[in-house]
C-alpha positions in Angstrom: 89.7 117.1 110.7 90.7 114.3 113.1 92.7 115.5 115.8 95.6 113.9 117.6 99.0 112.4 117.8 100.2 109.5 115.7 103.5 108.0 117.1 106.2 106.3 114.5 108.5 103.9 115.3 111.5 105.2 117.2 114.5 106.7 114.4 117.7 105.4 114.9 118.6 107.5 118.0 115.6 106.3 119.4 113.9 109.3 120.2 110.2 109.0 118.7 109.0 111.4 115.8 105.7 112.5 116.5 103.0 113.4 113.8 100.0 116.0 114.7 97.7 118.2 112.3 98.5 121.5 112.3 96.8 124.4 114.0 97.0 127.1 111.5 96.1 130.2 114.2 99.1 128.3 116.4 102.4 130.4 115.9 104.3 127.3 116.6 102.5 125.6 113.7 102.9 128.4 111.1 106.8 128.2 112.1 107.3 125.0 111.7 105.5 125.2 108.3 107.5 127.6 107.4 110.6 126.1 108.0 109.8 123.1 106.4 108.6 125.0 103.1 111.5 127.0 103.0 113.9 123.7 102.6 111.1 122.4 100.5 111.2 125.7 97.8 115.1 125.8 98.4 115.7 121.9 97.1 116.1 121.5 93.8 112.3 119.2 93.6 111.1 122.8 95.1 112.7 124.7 92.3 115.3 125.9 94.7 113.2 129.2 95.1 113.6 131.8 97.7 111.7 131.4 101.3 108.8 133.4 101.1 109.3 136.7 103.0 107.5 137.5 106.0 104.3 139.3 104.2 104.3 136.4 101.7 104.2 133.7 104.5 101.5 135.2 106.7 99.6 135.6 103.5 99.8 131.8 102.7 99.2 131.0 106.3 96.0 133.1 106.0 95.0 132.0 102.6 95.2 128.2 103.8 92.9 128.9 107.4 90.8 130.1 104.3 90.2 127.0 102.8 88.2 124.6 104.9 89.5 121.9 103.2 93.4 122.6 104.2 94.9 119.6 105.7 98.1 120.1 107.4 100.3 117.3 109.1 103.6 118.0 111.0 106.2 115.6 112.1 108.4 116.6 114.9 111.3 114.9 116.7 112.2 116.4 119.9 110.0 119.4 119.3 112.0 120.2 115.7 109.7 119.7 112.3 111.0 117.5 110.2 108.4 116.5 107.7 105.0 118.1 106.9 102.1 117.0 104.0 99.8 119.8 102.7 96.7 117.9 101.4 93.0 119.1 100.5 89.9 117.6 100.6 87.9 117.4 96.7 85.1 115.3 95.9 85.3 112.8 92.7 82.5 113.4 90.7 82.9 110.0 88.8 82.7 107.9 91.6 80.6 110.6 93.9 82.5 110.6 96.8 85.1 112.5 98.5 89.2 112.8 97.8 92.4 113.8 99.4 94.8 115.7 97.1 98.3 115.5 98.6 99.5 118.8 97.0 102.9 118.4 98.9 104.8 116.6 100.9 108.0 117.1 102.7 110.8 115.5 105.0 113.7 117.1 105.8 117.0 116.3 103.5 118.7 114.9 107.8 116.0 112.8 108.4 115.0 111.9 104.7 115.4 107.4 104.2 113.8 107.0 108.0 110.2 106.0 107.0 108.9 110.0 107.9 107.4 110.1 104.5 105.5 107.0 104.6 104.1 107.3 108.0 102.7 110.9 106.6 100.9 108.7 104.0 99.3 106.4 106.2 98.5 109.3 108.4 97.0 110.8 105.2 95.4 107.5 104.6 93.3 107.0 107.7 92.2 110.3 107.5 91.1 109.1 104.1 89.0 106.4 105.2 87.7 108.0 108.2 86.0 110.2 105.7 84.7 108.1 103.3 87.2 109.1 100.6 87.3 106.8 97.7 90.6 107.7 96.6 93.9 110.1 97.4 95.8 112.0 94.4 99.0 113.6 93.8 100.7 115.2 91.1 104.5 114.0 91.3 107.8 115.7 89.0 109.2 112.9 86.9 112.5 113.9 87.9 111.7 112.9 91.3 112.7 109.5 91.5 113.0 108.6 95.1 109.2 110.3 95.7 107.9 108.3 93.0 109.3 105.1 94.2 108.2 105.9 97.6 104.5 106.6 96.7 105.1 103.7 94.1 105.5 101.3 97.1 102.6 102.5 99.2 100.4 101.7 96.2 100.1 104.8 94.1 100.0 104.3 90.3 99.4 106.4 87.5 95.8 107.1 87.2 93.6 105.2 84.8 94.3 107.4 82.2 97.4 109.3 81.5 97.0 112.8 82.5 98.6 115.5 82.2 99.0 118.7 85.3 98.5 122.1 83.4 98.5 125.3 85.0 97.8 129.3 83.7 99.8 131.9 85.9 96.9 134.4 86.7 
């Protein structure tokens, strides 16, 4: 994982948002992800669920140090999270190279419309290319119109063909 700070341009009150990859053993870090996936589960594109309780968060916290492909990227302004993407790192099989899945990304509903979620992308991105990846994937809701016409414009189209995201509850 590439450490480091990526700087976006300044938001309207001019104070810069600042994008880092998360320490998952920093307390800091698992606060601000936990902040930023309670609004996330709370909205209604999160199913407006119910923030995971304390035992449920250090669990997930523990279960993603776990997986040495866990990519985490915070955005902060003025030391406050206010975005976050939760990606891992696959391989294709097809093309026999690595991937990124972006299994979630989130801004904050205040500073949602400043550009947060694309600089995650690109963040997302170089990372990407840095390792060789021949492609990123996400799954999207179809409900969720302004996501897909953000990821639309950074260059994200359906997949070659149509699939469809199926899940069994174990």
């Amino acid at each position: 994982m590439r450490e480091g700070i990526l700087k976006a341009k300044p938001t309207r009150d001019m104070a810069p948002i600042l994008f880092e990859y998360a320490n998952l053993e920093n307390r800091t870090h698992g606060k601000a992800i936990r902040k930023l996936l309670s609004e996330y589960m709370a909205d209604s594109m999160g199913g407006k669920l119910p923030s995971h309780s304390d035992a449920v968060h250090k669990r997930m916290i523990a279960g993603l140090s776990r997986m040495p492909t866990a990519i985490v990227m915070l955005a902060y302004k003025k030391k406050n999270p206010v975005g976050m993407a939760i990606c891992f790192a696959g391989f294709s099989t097809f093309n026999a190279a690595p991937l990124i899945n972006i299994h979630d990304i989130i801004v904050t509903k205040r500073f949602r419309g400043r550009g947060i979620g694309k600089k995650l992308l690109c963040g997302i991105e170089d990372l990407a290319r840095i390792a060789g990846c021949c492609k990123m994937t996400l799954e999207v809701r179809r409900d969720n119109t302004v996501a897909r016409l953000m990821y639309g414009k950074f260059g994200f189209t359906r997949g070659e063909v149509p699939m469809e995201f199926m899940s069994k509850t174990l």
